[in-house]
C-alpha positions as CSV (number, residue, x, y, z in Angstrom):
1,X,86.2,105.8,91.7
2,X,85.8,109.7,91.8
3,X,86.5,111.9,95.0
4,X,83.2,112.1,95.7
5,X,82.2,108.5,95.8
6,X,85.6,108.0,97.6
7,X,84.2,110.2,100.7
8,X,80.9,108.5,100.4
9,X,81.6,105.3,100.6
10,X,84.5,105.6,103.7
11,X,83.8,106.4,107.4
12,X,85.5,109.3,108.8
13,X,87.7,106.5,110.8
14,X,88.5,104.5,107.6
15,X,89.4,108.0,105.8
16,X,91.6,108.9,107.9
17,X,93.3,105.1,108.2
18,X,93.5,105.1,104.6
19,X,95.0,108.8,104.2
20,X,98.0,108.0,106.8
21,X,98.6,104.6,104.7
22,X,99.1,107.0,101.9
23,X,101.7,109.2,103.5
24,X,103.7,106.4,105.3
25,X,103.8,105.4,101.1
26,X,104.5,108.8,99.4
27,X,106.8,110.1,102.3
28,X,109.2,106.9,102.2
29,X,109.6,107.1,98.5
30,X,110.1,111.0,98.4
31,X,112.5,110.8,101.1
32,X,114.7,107.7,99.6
33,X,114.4,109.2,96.1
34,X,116.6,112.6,98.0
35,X,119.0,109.9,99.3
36,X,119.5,108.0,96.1
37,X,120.0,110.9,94.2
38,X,122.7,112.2,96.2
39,X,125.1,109.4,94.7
40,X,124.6,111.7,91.3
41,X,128.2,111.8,90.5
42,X,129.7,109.8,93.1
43,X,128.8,106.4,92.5
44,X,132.0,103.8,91.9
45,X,131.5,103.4,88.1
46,X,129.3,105.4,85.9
47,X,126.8,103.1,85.5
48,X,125.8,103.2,88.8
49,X,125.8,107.0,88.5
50,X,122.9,106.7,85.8
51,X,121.5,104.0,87.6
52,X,120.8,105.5,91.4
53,X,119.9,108.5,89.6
54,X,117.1,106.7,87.3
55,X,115.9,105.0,90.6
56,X,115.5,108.2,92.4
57,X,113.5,109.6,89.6
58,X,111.0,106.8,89.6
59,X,110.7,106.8,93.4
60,X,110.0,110.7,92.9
61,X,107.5,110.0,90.6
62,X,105.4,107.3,92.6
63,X,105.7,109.7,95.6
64,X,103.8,112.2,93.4
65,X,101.3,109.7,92.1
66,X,100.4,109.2,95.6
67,X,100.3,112.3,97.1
68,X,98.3,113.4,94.1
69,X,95.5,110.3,95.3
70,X,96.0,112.2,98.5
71,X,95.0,115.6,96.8
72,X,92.5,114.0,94.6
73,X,90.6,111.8,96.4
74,X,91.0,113.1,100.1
75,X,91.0,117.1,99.5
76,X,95.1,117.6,100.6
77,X,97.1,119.7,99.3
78,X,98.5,119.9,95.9
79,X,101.6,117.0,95.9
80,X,104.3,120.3,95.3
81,X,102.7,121.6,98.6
82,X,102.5,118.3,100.7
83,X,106.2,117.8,99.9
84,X,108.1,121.2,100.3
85,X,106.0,122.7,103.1
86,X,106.1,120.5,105.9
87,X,108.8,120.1,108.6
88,X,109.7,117.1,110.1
89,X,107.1,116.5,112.6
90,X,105.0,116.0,109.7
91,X,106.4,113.9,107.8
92,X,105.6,110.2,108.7
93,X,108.7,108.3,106.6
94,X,110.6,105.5,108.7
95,X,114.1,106.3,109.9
96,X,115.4,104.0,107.5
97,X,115.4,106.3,104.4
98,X,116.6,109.2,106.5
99,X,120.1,108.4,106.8
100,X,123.1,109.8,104.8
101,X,123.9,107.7,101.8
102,X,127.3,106.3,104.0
103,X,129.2,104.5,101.9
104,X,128.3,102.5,99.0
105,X,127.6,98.8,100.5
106,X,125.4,100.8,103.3
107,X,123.1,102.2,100.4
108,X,123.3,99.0,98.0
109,X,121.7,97.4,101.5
110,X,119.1,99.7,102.2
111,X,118.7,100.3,98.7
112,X,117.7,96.1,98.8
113,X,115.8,96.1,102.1
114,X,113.6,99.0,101.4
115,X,112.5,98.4,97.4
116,X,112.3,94.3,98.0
117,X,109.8,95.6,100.9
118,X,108.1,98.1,98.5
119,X,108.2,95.3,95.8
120,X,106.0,93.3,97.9
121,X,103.5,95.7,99.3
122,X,102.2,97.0,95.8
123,X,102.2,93.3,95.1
124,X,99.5,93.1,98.0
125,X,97.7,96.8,96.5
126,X,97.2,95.1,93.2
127,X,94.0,93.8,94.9
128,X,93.5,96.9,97.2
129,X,89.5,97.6,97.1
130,X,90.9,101.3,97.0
131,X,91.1,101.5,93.0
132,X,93.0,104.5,92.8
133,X,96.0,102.4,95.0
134,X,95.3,99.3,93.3
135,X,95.8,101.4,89.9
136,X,98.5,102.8,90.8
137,X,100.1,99.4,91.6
138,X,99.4,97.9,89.0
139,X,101.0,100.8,86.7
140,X,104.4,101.2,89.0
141,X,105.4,97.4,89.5
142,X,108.1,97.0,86.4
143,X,109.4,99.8,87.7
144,X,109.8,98.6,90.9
145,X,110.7,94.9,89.6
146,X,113.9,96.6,88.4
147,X,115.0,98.5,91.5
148,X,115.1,94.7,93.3
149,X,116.6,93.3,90.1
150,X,119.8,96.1,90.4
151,X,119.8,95.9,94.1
152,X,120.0,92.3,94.1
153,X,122.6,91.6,91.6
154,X,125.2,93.8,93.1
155,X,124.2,92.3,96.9
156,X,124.8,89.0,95.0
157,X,128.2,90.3,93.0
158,X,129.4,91.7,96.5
159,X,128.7,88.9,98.7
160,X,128.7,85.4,96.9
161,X,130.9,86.7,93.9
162,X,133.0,89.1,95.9
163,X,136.1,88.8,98.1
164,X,136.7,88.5,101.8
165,X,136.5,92.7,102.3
166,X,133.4,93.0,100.0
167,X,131.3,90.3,101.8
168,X,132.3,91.4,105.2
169,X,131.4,94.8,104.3
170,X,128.0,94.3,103.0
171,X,127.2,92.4,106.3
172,X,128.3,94.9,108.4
173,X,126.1,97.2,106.8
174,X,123.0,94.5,106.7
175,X,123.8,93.8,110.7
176,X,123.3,97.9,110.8
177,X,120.4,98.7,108.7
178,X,118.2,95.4,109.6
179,X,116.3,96.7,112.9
180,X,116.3,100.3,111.0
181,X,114.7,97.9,108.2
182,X,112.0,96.8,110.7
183,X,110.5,100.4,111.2
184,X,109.5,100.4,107.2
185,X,106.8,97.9,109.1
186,X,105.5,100.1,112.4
187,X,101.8,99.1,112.9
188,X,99.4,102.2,112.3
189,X,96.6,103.3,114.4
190,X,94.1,102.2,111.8
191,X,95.9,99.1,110.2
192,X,92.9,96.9,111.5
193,X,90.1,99.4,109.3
194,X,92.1,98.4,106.2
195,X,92.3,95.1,106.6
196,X,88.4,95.1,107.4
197,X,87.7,97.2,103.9
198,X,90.3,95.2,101.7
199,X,92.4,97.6,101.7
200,X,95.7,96.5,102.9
201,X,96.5,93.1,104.4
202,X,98.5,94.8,106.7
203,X,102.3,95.6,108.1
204,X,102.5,92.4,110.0
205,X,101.6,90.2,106.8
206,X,104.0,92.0,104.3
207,X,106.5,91.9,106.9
208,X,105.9,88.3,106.9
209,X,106.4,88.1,103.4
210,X,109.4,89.9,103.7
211,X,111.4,88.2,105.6
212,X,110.9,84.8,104.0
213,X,111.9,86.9,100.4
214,X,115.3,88.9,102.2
215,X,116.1,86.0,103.7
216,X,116.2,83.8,100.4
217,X,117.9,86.5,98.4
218,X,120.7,86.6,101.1
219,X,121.4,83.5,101.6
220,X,122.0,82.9,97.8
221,X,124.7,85.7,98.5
222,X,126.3,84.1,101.2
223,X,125.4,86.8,104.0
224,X,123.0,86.1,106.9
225,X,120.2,88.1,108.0
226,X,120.4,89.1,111.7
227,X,117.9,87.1,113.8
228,X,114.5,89.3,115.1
229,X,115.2,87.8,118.9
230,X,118.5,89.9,118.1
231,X,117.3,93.1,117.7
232,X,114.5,95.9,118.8
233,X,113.0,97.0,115.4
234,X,113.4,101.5,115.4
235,X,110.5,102.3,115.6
236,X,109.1,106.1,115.8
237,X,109.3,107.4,112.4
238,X,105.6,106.9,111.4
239,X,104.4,108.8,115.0
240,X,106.3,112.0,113.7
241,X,109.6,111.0,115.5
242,X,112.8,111.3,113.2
243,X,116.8,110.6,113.3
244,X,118.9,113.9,113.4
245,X,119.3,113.8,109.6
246,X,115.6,114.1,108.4
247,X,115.1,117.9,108.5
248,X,118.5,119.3,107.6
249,X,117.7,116.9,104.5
250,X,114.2,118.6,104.0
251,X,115.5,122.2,104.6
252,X,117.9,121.8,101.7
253,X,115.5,119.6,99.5
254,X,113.1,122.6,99.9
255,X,115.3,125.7,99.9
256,X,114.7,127.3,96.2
257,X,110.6,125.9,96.4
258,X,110.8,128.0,99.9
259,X,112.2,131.3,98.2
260,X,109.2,131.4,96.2
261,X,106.7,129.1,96.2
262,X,104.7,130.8,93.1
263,X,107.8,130.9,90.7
264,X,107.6,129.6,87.2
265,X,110.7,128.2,85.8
């Protein structure tokens, strides 16, 4: 499917559904790729070191594969430009992969809510009538097969293998992230046009999906997923609204691309 037949074939309505799909994607995995990569050199063992910082580099990658849809397909800006030139009001990533990295059972956490949720929605863009997604899918999901398989082994090691102080910590930090966890699922304005194209099933069914997968994952780790008549899902961060952390994050992210945007390394 070339650019051309792309714009055909799609209403002004469904293009524009379609291309804020896109950046909820690519903005989520550029901004959790920053976040994991900040464990570079701090993580408890080395391993984990090499690990966060081969996760990052994937999640950088697929953010560039889809902004590049974006520039191909929709006529945005090159994926270098999308990703170092806007501020915060443009950007339309939940608030969940804004926060600091806290400490380490607060990222293994988010690190398991956000890529088990990611897991599962290119699961559902296998079959997306938008080849380029479905492509795309198709082509990321060992990579993302691996980022649940880590994530889930040390939730597991921490909470059913662990000891009293490991388990109680990695609950604390699932009783903190879960309604931050919820936002990853914010209904869009044009969620019913893809679900009418084949698109995307939508947030509501891959939440769905979710919840039955966390909560089996979880329980096999002894920890217990807070209840949704519990909490008020955070939402916000797909209308342009973001935590205090986002753009101090983006300014230095895009400090040296901002010096000179034309420089050749």
């Amino acid at each position: 499917m070339d650019k051309g037949h792309t714009i055909t074939i799609y209403s002004n309505q469904l293009s524009a559904a379609l291309k804020a799909f896109l950046y909820r994607i690519a903005d989520d995995q550029m901004v959790i790729a920053h976040r994991n990569s900040e464990w570079t050199g701090l993580g408890p063992i080395l391993e984990e070191d090499i690990a966060f910082s081969s996760i990052a580099q994937d999640k950088m990658g697929h953010s560039h594969a889809v902004y590049s849809i974006l520039h191909e397909h929709f006529g945005e800006a090159d994926p270098d430009t999308i990703a170092f030139t806007r501020d915060e009001k443009d950007f339309t990533c939940c608030h969940l992969v804004e926060l600091p990295i806290g400490d380490y059972s607060f990222s293994l956490v988010r690190h398991l809510l956000f890529d088990l949720a990611e897991q599962l929605r290119f699961e559902m863009l296998e079959n997306s009538s938008f080849e380029p997604l479905a492509k795309l899918a198709r082509k990321v999901k060992g990579e993302i097969k691996y980022h649940v398989f880590h994530a889930v082994t040390w939730i597991t090691q921490l909470g059913a293998k662990g000891n009293e102080e490991s388990k109680a910590r990695v609950q604390s930090a699932l009783n903190e992230t879960f309604p931050l966890a919820l936002g990853i699922f914010e209904p869009g304005d044009g969620d019913e046009e893809l679900k009418v194209a084949s698109i995307f099933e939508g947030e509501d069914v891959l939440q769905k999906k979710w919840l039955e997968a966390v909560t089996s994952i979880l329980n096999e780790a002894g920890l217990t997923l807070p209840s949704l008549n519990d909490v008020e899902p955070v939402y916000g961060g797909r209308k342009g609204y973001h935590t205090e952390y986002l753009q101090p994050m983006l300014t230095e992210m895009t400090e040296v691309f901002r010096i000179d945007a034309s420089a050749e390394w």
